[in-house]
mmCIF file of the C-alpha atoms, coordinates in Angstrom:
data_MODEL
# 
_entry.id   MODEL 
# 
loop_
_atom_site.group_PDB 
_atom_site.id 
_atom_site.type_symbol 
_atom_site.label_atom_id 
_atom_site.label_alt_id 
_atom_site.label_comp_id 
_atom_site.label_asym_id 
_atom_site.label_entity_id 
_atom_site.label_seq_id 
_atom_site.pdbx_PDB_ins_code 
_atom_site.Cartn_x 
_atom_site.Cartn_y 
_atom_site.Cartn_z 
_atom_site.occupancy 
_atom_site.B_iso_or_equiv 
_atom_site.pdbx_formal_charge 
_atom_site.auth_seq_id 
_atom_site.auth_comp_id 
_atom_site.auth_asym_id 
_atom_site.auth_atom_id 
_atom_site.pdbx_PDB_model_num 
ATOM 1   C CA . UNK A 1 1   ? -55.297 66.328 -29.323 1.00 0.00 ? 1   UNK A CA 1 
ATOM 2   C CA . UNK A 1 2   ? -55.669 69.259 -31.709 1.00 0.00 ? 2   UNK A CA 1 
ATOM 3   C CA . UNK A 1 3   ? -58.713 71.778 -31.229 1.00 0.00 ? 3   UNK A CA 1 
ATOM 4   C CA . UNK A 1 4   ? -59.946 70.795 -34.824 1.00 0.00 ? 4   UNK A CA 1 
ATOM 5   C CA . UNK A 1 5   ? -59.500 66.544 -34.533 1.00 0.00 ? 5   UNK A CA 1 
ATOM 6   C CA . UNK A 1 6   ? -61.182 67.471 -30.092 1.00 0.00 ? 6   UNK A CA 1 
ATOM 7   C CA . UNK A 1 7   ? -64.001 69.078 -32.466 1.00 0.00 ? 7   UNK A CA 1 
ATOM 8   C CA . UNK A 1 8   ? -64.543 66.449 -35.003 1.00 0.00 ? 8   UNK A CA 1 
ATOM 9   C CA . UNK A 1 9   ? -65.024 63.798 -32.740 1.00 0.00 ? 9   UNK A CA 1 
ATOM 10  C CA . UNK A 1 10  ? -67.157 65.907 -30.389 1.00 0.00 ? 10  UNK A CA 1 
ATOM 11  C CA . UNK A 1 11  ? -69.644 66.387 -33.860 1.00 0.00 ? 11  UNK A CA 1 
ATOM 12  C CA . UNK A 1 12  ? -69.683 62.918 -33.857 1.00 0.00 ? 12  UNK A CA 1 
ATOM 13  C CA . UNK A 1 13  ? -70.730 61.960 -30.809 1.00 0.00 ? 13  UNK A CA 1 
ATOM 14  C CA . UNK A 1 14  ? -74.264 62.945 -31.710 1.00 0.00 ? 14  UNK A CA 1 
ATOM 15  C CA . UNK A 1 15  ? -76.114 59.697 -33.200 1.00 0.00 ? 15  UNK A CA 1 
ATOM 16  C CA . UNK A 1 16  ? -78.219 61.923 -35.140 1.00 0.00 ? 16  UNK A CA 1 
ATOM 17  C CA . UNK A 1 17  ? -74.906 63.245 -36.983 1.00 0.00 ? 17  UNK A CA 1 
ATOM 18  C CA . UNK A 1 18  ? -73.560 59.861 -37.618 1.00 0.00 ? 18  UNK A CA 1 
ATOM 19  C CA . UNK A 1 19  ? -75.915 58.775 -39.114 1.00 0.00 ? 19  UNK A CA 1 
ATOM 20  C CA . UNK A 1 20  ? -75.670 61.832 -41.680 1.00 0.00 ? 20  UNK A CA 1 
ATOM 21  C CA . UNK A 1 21  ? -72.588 61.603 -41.904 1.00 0.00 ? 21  UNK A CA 1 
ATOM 22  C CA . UNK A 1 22  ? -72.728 57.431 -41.985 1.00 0.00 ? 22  UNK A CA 1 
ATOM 23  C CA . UNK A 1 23  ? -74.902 58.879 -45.344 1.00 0.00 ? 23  UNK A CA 1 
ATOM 24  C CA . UNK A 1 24  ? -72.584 60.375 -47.312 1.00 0.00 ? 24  UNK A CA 1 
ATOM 25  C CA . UNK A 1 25  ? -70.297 57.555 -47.049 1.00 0.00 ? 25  UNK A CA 1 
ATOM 26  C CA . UNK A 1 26  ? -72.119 56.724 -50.403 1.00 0.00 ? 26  UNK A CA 1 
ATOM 27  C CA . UNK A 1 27  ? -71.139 60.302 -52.169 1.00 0.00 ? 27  UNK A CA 1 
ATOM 28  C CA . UNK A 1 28  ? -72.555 63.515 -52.084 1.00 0.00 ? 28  UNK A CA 1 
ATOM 29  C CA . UNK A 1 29  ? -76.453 64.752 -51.393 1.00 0.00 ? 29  UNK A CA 1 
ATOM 30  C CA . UNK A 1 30  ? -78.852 67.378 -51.054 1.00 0.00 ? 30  UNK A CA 1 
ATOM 31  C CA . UNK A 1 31  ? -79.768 68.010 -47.688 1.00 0.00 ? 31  UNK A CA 1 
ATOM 32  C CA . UNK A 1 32  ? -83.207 67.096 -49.491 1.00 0.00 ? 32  UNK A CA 1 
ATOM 33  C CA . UNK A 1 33  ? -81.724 63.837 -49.485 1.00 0.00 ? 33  UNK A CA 1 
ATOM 34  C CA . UNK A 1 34  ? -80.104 63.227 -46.349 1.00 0.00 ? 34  UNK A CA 1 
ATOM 35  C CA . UNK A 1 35  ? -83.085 64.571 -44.751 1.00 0.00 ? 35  UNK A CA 1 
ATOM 36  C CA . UNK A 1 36  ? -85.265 61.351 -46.359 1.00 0.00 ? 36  UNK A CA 1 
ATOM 37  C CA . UNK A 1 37  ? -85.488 58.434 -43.565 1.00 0.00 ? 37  UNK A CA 1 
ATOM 38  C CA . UNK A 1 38  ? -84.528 60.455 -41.192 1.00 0.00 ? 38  UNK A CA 1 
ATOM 39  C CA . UNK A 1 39  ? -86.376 61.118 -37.345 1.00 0.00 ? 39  UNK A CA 1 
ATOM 40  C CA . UNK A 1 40  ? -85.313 64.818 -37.495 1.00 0.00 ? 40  UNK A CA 1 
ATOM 41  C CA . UNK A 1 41  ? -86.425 67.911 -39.382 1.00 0.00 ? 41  UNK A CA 1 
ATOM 42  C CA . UNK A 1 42  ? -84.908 69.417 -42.593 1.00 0.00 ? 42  UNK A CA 1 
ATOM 43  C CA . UNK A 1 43  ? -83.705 72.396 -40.598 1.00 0.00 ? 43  UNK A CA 1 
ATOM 44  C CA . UNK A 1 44  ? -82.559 70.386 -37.910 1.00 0.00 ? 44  UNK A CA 1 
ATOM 45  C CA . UNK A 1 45  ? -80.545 68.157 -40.560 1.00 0.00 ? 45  UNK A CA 1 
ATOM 46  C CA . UNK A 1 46  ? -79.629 71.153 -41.837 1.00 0.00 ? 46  UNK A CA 1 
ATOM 47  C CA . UNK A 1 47  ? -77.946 72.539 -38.239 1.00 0.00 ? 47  UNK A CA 1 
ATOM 48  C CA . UNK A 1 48  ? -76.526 69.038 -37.558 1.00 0.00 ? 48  UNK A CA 1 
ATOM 49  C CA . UNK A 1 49  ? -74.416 69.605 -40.947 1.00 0.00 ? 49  UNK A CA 1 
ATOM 50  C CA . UNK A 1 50  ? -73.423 72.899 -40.145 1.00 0.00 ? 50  UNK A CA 1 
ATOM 51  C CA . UNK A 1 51  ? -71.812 71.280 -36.775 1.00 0.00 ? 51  UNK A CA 1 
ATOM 52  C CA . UNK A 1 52  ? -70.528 68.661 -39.409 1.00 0.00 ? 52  UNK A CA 1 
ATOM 53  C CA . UNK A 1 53  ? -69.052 71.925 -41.868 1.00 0.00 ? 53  UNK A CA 1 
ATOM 54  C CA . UNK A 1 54  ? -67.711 73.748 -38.639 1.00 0.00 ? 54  UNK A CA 1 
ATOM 55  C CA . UNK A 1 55  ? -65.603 70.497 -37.367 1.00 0.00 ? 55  UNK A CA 1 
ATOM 56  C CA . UNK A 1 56  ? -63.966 70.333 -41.168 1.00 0.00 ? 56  UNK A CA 1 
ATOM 57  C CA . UNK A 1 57  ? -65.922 66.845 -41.177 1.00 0.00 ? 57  UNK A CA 1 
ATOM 58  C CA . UNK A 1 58  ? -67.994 67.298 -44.599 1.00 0.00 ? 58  UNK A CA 1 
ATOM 59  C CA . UNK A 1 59  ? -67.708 70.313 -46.747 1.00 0.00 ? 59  UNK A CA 1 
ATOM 60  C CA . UNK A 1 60  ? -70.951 72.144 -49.453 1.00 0.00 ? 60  UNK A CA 1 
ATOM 61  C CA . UNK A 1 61  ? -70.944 73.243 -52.244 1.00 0.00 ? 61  UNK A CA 1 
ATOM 62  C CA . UNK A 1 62  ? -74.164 75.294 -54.269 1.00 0.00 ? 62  UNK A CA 1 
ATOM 63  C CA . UNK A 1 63  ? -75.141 73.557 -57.336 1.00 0.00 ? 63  UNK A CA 1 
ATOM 64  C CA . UNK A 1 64  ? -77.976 76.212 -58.274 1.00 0.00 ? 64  UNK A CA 1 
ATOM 65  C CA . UNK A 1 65  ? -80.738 76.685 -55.539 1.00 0.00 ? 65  UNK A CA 1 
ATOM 66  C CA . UNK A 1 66  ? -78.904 73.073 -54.140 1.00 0.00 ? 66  UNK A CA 1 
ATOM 67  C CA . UNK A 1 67  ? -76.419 72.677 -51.035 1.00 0.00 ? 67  UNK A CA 1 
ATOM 68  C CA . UNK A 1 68  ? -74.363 69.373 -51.886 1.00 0.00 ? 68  UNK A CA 1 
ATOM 69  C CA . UNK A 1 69  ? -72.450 68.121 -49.315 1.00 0.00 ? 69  UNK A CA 1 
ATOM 70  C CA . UNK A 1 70  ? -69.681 65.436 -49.090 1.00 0.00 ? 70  UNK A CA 1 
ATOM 71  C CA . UNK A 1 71  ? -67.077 64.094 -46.625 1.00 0.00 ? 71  UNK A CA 1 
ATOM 72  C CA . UNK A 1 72  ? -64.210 66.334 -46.334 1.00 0.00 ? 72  UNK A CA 1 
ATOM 73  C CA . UNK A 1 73  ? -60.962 63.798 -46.515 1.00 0.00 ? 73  UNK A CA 1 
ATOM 74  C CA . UNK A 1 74  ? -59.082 66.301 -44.115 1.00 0.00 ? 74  UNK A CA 1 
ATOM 75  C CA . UNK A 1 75  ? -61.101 66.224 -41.288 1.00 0.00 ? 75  UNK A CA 1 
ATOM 76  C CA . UNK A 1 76  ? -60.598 62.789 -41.681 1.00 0.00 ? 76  UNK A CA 1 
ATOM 77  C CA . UNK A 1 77  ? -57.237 62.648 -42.069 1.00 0.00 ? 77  UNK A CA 1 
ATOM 78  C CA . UNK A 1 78  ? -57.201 64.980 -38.813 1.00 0.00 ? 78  UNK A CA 1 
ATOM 79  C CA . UNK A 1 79  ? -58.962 62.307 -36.687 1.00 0.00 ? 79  UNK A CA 1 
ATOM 80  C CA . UNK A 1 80  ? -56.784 59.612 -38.297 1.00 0.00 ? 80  UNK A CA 1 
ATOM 81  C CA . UNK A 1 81  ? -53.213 60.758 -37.201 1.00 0.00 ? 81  UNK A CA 1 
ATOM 82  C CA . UNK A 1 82  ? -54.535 61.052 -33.899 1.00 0.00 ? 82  UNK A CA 1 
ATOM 83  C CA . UNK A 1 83  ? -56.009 57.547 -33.522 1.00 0.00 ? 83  UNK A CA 1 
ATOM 84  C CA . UNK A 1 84  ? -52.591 56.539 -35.339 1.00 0.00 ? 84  UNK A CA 1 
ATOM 85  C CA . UNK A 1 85  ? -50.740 57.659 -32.343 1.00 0.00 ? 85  UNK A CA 1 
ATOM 86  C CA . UNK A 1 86  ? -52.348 55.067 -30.396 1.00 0.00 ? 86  UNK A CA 1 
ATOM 87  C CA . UNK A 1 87  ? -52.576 52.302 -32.903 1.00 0.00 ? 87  UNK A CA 1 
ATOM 88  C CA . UNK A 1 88  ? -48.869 52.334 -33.225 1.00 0.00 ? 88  UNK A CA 1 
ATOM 89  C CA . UNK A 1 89  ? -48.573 52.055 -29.237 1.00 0.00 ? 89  UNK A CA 1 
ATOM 90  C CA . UNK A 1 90  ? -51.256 48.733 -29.492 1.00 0.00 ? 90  UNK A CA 1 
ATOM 91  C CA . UNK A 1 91  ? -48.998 47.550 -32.250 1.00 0.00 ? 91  UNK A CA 1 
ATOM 92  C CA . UNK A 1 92  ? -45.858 47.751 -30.110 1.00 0.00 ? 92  UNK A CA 1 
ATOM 93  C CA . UNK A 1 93  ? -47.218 46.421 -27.175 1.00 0.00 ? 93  UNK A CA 1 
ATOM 94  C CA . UNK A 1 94  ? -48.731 43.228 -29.404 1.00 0.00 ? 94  UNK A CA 1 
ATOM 95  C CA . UNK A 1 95  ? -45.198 42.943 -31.030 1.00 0.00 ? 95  UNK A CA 1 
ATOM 96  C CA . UNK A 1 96  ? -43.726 42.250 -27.279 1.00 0.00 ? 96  UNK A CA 1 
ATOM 97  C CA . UNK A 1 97  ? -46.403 39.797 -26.050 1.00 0.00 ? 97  UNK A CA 1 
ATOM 98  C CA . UNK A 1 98  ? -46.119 38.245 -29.269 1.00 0.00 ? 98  UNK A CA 1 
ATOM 99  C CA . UNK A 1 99  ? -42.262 37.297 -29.054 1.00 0.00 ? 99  UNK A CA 1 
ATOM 100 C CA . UNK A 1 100 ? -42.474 36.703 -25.035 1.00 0.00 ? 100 UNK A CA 1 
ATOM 101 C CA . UNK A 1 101 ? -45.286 34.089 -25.318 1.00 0.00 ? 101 UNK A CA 1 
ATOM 102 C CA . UNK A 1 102 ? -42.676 32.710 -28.466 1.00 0.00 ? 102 UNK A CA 1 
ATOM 103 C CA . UNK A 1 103 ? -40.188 32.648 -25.811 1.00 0.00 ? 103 UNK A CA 1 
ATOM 104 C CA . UNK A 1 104 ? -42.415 30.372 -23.182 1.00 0.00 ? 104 UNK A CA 1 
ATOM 105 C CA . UNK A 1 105 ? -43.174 28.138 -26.284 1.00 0.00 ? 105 UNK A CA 1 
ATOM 106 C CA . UNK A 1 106 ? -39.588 27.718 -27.038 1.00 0.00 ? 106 UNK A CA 1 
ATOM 107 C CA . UNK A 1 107 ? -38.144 26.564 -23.434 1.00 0.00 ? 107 UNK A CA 1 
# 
């Protein structure tokens, strides 16, 4: 595992930064915005995404006196070809029990 994918899933193992994150699966916001609904604080919304920005999980942008953020597709990406590594392993392994159970059926 690579420092940067060990970091992004480490920010997510915080429920609290799921669920902003889980928030901006619907396209970018203010923290104004992510902030609504939630148990926490702005400024602790506001530290939560800069654990987010750090692990290359969302990135901001300034629009005027406005932070925007938005999932960053990398830091996806990151996590992605590391869980790939192991889906291709499940896939093997369901390929073999797949044509041995065949086999049984067959004689």
């Amino acid at each position: 595992m690579t420092a940067a994918s060990a970091k992004s899933f480490q920010a997510l193992g915080d429920p609290t930064r799921r669920a902003i994150f889980e928030k901006l699966e619907k396209g970018p916001l203010s923290v104004v915005h992510i902030a609504e609904g939630m148990e926490v604080s702005r400024p602790a919304v506001s530290q939560h995404l800069k654990i987010l920005k750090e692990a290359k999980l969302v990135t901001m942008e300034q629009e005027g006196t406005r932070s925007i953020y938005r999932i960053n597709q990398k830091g996806i990406e990151l996590m992605l070809k590391y869980l790939d590594r192991f889906w291709d392993d499940a896939l093997v392994s369901f390929k073999k029990v797949a044509e041995e159970t065949e086999k049984r059926k067959t004689k």
